[in-house]
C-alpha positions as CSV (number, residue, x, y, z in Angstrom):
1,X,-0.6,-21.7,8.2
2,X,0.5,-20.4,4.7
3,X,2.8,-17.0,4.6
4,X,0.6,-14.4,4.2
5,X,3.6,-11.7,4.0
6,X,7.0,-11.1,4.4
7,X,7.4,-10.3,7.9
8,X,5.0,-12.9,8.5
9,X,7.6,-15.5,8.9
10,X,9.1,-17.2,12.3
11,X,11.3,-14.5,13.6
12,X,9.1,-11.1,13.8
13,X,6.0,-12.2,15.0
14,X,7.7,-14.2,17.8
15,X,9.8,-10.8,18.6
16,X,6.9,-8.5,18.8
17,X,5.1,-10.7,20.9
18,X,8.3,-11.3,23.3
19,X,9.0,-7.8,23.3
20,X,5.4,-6.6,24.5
21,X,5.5,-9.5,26.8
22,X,8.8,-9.2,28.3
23,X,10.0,-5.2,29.6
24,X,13.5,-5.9,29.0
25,X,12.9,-6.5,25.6
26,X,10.5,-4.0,25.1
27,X,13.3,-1.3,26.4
28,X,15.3,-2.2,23.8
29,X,13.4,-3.3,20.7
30,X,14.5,-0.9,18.1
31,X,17.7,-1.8,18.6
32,X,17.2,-5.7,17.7
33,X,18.3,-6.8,14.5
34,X,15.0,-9.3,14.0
35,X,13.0,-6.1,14.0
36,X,15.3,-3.1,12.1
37,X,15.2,-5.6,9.1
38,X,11.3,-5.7,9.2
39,X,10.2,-1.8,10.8
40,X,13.2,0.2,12.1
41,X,15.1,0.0,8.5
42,X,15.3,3.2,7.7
43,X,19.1,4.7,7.2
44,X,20.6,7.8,8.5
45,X,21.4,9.1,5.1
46,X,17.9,8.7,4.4
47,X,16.8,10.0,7.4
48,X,18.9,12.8,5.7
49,X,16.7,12.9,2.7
50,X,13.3,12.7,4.8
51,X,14.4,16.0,6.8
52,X,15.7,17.8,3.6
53,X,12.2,17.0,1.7
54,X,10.4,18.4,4.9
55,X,12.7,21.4,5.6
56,X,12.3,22.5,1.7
57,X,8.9,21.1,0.4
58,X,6.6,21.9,3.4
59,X,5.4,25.0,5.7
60,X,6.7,22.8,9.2
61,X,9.9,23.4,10.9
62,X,11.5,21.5,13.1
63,X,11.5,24.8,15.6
64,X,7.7,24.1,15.4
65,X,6.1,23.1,19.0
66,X,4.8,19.7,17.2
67,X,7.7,18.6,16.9
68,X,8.2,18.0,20.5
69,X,5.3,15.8,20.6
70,X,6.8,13.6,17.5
71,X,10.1,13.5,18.8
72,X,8.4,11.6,22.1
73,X,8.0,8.7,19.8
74,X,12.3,7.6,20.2
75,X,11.5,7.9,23.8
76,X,10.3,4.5,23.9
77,X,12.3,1.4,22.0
78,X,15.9,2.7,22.5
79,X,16.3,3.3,18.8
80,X,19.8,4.7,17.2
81,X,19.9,8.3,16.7
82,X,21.2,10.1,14.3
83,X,22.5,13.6,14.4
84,X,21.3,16.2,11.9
85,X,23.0,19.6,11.2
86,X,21.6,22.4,8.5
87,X,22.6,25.5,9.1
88,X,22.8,26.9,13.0
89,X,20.5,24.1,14.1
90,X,21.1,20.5,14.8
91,X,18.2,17.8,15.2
92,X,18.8,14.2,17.2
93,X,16.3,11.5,16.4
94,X,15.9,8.3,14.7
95,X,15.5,8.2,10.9
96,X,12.4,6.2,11.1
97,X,10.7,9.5,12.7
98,X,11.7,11.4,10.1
99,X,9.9,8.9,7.7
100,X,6.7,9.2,9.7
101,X,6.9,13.0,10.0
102,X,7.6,12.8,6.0
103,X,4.7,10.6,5.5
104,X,2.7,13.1,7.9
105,X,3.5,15.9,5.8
106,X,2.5,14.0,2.5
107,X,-1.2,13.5,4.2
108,X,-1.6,16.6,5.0
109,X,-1.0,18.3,1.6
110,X,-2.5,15.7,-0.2
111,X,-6.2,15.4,1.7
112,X,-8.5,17.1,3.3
113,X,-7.4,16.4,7.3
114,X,-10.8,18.0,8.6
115,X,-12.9,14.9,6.9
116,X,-10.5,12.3,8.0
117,X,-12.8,10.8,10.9
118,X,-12.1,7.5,10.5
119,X,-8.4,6.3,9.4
120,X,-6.8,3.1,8.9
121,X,-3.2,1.8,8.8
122,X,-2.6,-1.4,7.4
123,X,0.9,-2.7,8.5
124,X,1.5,-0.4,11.7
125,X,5.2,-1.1,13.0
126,X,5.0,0.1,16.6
127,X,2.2,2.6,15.9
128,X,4.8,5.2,15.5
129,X,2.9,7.0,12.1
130,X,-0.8,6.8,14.6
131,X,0.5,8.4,17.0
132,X,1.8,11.3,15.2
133,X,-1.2,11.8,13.3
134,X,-4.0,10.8,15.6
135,X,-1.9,13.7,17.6
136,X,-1.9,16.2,15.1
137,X,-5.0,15.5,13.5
138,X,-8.7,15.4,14.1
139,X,-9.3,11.5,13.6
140,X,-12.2,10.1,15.8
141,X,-11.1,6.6,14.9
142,X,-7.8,5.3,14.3
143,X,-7.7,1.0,13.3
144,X,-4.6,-0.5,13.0
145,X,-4.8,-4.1,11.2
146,X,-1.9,-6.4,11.4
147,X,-0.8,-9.2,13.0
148,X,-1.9,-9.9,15.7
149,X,1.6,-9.6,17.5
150,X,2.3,-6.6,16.2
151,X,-0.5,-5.1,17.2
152,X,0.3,-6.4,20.9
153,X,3.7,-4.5,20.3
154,X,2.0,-1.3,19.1
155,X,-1.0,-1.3,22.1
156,X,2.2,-1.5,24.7
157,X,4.4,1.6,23.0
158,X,0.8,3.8,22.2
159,X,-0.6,2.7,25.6
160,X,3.1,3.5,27.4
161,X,3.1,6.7,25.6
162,X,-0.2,7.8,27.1
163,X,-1.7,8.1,23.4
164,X,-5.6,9.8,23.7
165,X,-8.0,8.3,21.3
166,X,-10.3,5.8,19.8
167,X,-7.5,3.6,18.6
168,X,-8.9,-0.1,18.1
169,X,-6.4,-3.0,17.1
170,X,-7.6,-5.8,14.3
171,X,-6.2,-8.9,14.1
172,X,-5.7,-8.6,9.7
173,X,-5.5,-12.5,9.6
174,X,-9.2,-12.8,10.9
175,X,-10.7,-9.9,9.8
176,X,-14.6,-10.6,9.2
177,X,-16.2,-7.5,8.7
178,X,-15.8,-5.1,6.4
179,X,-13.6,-2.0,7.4
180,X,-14.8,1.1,6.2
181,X,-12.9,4.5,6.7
182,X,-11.7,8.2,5.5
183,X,-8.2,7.1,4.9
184,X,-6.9,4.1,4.4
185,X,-3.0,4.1,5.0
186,X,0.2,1.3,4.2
187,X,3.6,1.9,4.2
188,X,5.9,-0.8,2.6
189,X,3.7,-2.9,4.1
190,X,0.5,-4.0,1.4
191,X,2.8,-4.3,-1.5
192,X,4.5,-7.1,0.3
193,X,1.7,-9.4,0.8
194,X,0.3,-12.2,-0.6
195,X,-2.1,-12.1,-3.7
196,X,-4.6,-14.1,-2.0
197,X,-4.4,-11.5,1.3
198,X,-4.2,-8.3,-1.2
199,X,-7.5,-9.0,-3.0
200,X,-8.9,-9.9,0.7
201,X,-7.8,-6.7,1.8
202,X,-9.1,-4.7,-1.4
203,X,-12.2,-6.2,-0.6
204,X,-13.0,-5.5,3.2
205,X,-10.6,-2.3,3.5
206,X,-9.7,-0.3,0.3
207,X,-12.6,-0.9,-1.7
208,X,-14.5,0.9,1.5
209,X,-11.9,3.9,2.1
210,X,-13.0,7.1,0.5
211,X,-9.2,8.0,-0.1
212,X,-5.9,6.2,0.4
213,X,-1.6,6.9,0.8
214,X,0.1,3.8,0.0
215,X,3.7,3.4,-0.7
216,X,4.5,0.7,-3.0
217,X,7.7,-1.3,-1.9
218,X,8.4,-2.4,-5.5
219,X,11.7,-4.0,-5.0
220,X,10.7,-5.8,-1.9
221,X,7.6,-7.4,-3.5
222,X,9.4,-8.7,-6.6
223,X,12.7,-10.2,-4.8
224,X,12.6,-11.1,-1.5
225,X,13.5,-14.7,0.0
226,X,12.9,-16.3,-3.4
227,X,9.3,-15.4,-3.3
228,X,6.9,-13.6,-5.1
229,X,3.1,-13.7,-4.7
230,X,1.6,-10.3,-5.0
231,X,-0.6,-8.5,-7.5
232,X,1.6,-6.3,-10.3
233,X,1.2,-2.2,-9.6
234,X,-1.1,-1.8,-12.8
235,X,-3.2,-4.7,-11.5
236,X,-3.5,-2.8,-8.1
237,X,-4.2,0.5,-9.7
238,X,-7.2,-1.3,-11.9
239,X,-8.6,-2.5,-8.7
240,X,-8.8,1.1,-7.2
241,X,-11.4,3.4,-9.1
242,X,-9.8,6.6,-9.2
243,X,-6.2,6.0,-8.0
244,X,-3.0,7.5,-9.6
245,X,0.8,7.5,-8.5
246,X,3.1,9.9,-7.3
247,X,6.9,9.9,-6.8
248,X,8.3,8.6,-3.8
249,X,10.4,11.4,-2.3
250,X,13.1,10.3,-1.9
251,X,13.1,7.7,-3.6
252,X,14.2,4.6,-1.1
253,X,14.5,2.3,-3.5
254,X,14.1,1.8,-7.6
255,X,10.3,1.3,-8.8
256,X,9.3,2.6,-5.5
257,X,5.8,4.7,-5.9
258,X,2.8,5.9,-3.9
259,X,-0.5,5.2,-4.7
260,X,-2.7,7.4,-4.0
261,X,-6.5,8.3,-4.6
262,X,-9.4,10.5,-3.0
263,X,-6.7,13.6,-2.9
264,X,-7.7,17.1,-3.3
């Protein structure tokens, strides 16, 4: 079968399926090198970053009771911690939450949270970002489309977790149907597929979501393993009626964007 991405290669689907499958795995997955290259990439400096950017751009402190229930996401993976200090207080947790509570953030300044019934995430790690929002927010529907080994990965950590809702996981290599939601969500994820998967996706999922948050992983897409397949970012952008771009802060990487449309 044809690459249709570029974790869709030998190494992280195996993983994700071995580490759902196999607890001793599964204790330690975000600690494996085969999956911090792919998911749990995200540095402590910019882990850094992510917590400045919430700290001074948003109304949500980390003294805030929700952030106990975000924080419950490093129980599960043995990530590596980082220790943050700003002023008298001191916050332990792995960058990659940070990103997710950044991300979190972004959504809900940028749309309207009370019509978000129906959301879906396109390129869902371990289902760390649906568990934060479907927590903090009132979606009736959560999908997560991937592979489907990921998605094995993400059912164990949400299911371990104890996460409430109508979460359903879709296998993104046979998806038949048309997917239609409130929000349509991907994180470093769509910019690095295929052309041939992009339009597919444009077609059953984006073209059918009423808004969207998408970060464009610019340098990723145009370098990576001698490959390069995917649509340009004004291509993408002629294919969404109504979608603009906004800065990525901070800015993880040059050319780095997020596209965005059905905001307020």
């Amino acid at each position: 079968m044809k690459q249709t991405s570029i974790s869709d290669d030998a190494h992280y689907p195996e993983f994700c399926y071995n580490a759902a499958k196999h607890d001793e795995i599964f204790k330690n997955f975000r600690r494996y090198v085969v999956y911090r290259a792919i998911v749990e990439s995200c540095t402590d400096e910019e882990g850094m970053d992510y917590l400045e950017v919430i700290l001074n751009d948003y109304d949500f402190k980390i003294t805030d009771a929700q952030w106990k229930d975000i924080l419950l996401n490093d129980k599960l993976g043995n990530p590596i911690p980082c220790t943050y200090e700003f002023g008298n207080d001191v916050l332990t947790c792995s960058p990659m939450t940070l990103r997710y509570s950044k991300v979190f953030c972004d959504i809900v300044k940028l749309f309207d949270v009370n019509s978000l019934q129906t959301v879906t995430e396109v390129g869902v790690g371990y289902g760390g970002q649906c568990r934060i929002l479907i927590n903090a927010l009132p979606i009736e529907r959560y999908n997560l489309v991937d592979l489907p080994e990921a998605l094995m990965l993400a059912e164990k950590f949400l299911t371990t977790l104890d996460t409430a809702g109508d979460i359903r996981y879709i296998d993104g290599t046979h998806l038949y149907n048309d997917l239609p939601c409130d929000l349509l969500i991907s994180n470093y994820a769509f910019s690095e597929l295929t052309k041939a998967v992009q339009k597919f996706y444009i077609d059953k999922i984006i073209s059918k979501s009423k808004a969207g948050y998408m970060t464009w992983n610019y340098t990723a897409m145009k370098v990576y393993g001698g490959w390069r397949e995917g649509y340009e970012l004004e291509e993408i952008l002629s294919m969404i009626p109504g979608s603009t771009t906004i800065p990525e802060n901070p800015l993880i990487s040059p050319g780095n964007c997020i596209i965005v449309w059905g905001f307020k």
